[in-house]
N, C-alpha and C positions, 0 to 999 in steps of 0.2 A: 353337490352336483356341479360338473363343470360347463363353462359357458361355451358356446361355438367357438375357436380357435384352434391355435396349433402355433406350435414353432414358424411353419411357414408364413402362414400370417401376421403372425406377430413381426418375421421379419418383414414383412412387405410395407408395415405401417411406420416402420421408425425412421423413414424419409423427410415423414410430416411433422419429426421433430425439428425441420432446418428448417423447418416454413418461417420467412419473417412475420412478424404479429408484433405490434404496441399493444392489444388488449391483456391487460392483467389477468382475465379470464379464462383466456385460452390454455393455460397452463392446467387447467381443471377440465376442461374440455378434451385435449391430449392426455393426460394422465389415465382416465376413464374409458379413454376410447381405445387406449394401449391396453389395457387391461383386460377390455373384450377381446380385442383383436390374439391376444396371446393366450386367451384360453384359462387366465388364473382368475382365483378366489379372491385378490386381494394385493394390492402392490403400494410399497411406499416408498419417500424417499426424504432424509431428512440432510441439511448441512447448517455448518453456525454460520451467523448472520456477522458477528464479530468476535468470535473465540469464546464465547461465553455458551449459553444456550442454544439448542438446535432448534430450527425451523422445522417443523414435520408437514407433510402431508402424506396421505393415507388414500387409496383410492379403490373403489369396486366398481365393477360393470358398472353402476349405475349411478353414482355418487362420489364426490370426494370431498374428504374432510381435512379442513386446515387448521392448522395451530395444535394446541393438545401436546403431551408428551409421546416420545418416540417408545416404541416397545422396549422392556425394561431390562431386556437383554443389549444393547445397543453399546452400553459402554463397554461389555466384553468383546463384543465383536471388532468395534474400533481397536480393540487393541492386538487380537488377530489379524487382523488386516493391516495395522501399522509395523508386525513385525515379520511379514513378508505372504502370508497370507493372501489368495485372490479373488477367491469363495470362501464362505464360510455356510453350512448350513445348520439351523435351527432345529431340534427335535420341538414339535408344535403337538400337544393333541388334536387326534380328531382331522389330520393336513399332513401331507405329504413333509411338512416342517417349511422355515422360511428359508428361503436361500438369498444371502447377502454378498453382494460386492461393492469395493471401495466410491465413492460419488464425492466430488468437488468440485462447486463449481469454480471457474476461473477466479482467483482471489482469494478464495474462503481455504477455511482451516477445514481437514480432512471431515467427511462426511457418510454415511452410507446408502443405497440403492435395493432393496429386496420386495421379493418377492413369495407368496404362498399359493399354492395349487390343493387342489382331493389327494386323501389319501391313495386312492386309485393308480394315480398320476406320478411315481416316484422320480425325481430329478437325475437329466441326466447330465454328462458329459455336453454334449449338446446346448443343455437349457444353460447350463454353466460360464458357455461361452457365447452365447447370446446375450445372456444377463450386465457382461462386461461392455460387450460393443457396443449395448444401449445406452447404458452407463454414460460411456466415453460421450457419444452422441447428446445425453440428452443436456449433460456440464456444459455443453457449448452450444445450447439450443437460444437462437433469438426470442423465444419467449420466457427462459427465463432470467432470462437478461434484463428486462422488463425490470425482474422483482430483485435481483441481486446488482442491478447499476451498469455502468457502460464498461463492456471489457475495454482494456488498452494494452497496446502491442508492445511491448518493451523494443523490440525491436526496431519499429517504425519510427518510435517516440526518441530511442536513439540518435536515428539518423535525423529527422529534424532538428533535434538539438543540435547536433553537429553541424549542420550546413548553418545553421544561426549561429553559432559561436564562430564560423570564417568570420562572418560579417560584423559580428558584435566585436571582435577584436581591430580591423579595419576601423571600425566607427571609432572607438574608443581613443586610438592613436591619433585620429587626426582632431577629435571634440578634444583630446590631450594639449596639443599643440595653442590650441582656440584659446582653451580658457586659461593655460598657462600666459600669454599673452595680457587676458583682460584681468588675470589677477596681479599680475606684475606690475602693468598701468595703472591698474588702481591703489595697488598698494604703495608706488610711487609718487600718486598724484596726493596721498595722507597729508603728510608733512608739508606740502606746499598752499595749504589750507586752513582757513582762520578753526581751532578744535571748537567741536559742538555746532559750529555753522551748520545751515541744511545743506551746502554744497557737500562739506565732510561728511555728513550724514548719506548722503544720498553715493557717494563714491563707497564708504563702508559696506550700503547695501550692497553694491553691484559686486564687493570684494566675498562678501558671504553668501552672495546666488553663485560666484565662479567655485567656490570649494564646496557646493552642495553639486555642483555640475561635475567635480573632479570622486565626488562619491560617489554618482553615477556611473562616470568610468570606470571606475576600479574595478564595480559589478561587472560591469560589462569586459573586463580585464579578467574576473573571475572565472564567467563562463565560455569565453576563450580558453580559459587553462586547464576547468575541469578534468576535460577530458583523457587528460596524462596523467599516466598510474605510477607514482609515487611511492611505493612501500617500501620505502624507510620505518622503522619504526619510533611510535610516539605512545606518549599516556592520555587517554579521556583524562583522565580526573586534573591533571594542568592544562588541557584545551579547556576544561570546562572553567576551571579555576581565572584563566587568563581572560576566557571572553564573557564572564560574570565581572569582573573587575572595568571591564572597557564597556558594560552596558548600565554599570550602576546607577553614573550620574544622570542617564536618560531617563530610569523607571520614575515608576510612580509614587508619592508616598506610600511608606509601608508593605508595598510589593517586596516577598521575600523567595530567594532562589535557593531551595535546601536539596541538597546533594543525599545520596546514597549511595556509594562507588565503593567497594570494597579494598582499603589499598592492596593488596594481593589482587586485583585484577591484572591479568596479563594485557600486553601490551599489544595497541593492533600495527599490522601491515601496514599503513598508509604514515605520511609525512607530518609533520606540523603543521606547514603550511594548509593544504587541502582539509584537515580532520580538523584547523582551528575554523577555517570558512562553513564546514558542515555543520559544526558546533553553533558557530556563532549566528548564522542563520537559523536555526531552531531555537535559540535561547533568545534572538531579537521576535521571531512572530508568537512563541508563547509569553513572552515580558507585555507587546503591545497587547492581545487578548486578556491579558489578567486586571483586573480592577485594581484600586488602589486597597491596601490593606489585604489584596489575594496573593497564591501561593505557585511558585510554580517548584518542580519535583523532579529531579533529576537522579536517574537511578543506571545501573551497569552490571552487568554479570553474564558471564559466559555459560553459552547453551548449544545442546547440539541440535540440531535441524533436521527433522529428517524431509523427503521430497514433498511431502505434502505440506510442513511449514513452510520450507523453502519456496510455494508455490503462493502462499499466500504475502509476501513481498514483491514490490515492482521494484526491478533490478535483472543483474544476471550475475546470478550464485544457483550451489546446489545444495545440494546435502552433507554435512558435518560440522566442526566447530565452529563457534562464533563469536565475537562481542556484542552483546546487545545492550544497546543504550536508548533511554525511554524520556522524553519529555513530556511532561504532563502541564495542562495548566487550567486554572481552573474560571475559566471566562465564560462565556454563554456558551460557547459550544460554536461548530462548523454545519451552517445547515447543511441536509446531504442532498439536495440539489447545487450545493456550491461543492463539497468535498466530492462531486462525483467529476468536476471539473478541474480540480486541482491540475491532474496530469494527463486528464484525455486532450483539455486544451494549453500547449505550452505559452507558458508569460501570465495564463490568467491569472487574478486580483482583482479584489473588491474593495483594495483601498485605495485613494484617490490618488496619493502623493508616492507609489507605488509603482511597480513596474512587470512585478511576478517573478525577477530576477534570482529572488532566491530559494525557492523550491529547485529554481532548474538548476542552479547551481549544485547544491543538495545530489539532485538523482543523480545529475550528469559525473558527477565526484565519486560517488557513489560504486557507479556501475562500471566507473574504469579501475575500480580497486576490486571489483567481483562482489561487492555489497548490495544490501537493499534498503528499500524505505517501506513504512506502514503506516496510513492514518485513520484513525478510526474514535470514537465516542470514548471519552475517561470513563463512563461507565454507565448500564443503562439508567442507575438512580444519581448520579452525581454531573453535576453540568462542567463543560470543559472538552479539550483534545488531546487525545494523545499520541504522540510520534514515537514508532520505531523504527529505529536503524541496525543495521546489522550489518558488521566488518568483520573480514577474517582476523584472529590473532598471529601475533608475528610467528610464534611458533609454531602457527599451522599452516603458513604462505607458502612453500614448497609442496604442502601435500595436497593443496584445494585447487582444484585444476578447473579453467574457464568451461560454464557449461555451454554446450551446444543444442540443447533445444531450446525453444522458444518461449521467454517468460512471460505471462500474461498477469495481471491483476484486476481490480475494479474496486472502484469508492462508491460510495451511496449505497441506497437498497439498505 
């Protein structure tokens, strides 16, 4: 039996998918309320939470069920719809069958959206393109934003980083000038001091806060430069090589950094310079997370992307070939009220003697090479983080052309 609804109604209700809401609830509220409103037996919609397993919810007039597996057709669907596919319908007994289209939310790896009606009721042309618009609609609804973490504008995030990097480069040249001064004088005033005295001592300290001060610049020298795209080409496996070699003496005992690079990996777009900074800022925050006697795991291999991968990177890339390079490490993990911060707020850190300087480095490098980044749980049974990146290879820089719509992602949830 089908419930009071219609096309019409159903459109009139998917307004109230824009409704802002923090209640986690309302997502079950909405779900159920659309489902009357549209006249079906039964609607769901499932997407992965981190590329692994899907989130399902299931919804009737009356009720909606969460968690569970997704119907057991859903991997073939996914795979009509990832290869160009926009509907897909279901033969169901006993129902009209299910009618699916593609669903992701901002971030997440591709997903789906369907729906079932009475056999009475056959689908039309109509319902087809309604099912889509909802779709689109409900990816971007502020309540489920709630459950999948805080979108972030690639765009916006851009331009911030950019208007700080004027500045961080200004600052950088003049605190340059400063401490090249205080470590000249200091390093001058050595020799004219009885060695081991406290005076000596105390002029050493001031010699070792100015070259920790002249590391700071440099970051800040960094994210000044970011932003120019460089594709020259270079090898991961000697950035990786070079900036394992320049973090040795800092790790911990027994912390070990084990490669996976296949040498037959092709070479990406980007320069030395900028791909040894991206490197070496992922190998410096997975080295400080790893415990003594932990591991961290560096691996590389070229993937093609299609738009829905492509969607779940914050950057500005599209769809086709890749390098993808993955740090793992196996430390307590990112809780995801901090990894939902990483890049909604620029500079954030949680470590004291820190600055956030190098994540923004990272994206900002990143996105002027047409690249992305990813962070997300080493895995739902193993503690740890893992970072991916993704750079065009040199032999694919002429045919990967700047996208033009708008990249969104999100962390937590």
């Amino acid at each position: 039996m089908s419930f009071p609804g219609g096309l019409t109604s159903g459109l009139a209700f998917l307004p109230n998918w824009l409704n802002e809401s923090r209640d986690a609830l309302a997502l079950e509220v909405l779900l159920s309320g659309w489902v009357r409103a549209s006249g079906w037996r039964s609607a769901g919609l499932a997407w992965s939470a981190d590329g692994s397993d899907l989130k399902t919810w299931v919804a009737r007039p009356d009720d909606v069920e969460k968690g569970g597996l997704p119907p057991a057709e859903v991997p073939e669907i996914l795979k009509s719809l990832n290869s160009g596919s926009t509907t897909v319908l279901w033969q169901q007994p006993g129902s009209a069958g299910r009618l699916y289209t593609a669903f992701s939310p901002a971030g997440r790896p591709g997903g789906v959206l369907w729906a079932e009606r009475t056999a009475a009721e056959p689908w039309g042309d109509a319902d087809r393109n309604y099912l889509k618009l909802a779709a689109r609609l409900i990816e971007r609804s502020p309540t489920l934003a709630v459950l999948t973490g805080p979108i972030i504008d690639s765009d916006r995030l851009t331009q911030r980083l950019a208007d700080a990097s004027v500045i961080a480069g200004r600052m950088a040249h003049d605190f340059d000038n400063l401490l090249t001064g205080i470590i000249g004088f200091a390093d001058l005033s050595v020799p004219l001091l009885q060695p081991g005295s406290q005076p000596a001592r105390f002029v050493g300290e001031i010699s070792k806060v100015g070259h920790r001060g002249i590391h700071f610049t440099q970051q800040l020298h960094q994210l000044s430069r970011s932003g120019q795209a460089k594709p020259h080409t270079s090898s991961v496996a000697a950035a990786v090589t070079k900036e394992e070699a320049r973090l040795r003496p800092t790790m911990q005992p027994g912390v070990q950094i084990v490669h996976s690079i296949p040498a037959s990996l092709n070479a990406v777009a980007m320069e030395n310079g900028p791909l040894n900074a991206v490197i070496g800022h992922l190998l410096e925050n997975a080295v400080d997370a790893t415990p003594a006697g932990g591991r961290v795991t560096v691996s590389g291999r070229l993937v093609e992307l299609s738009p829905a991968d492509a969607r779940t990177y914050l950057g500005h890339m599209g769809q086709g070939p890749y390098i993808e390079m993955t740090v793992q490490d196996n430390g307590t993990g990112i809780k995801p009220e901090v990894r939902a911060k990483l890049f909604a707020e620029p500079f954030f850190t949680t470590k004291v003697r820190r600055r956030g300087l190098g994540l923004a480095v990272v994206y900002r490098t990143l996105c002027a090479h047409r690249g992305g980044v990813r962070i997300e749980p080493a895995s739902p049974d193993v503690p740890g983080t893992t970072v991916r990146i993704v750079i065009p290879p040199a032999a694919a820089r002429s045919a990967i052309a700047p996208s033009s719509a708008r990249t969104t992602t999100v962390y937590g949830g």
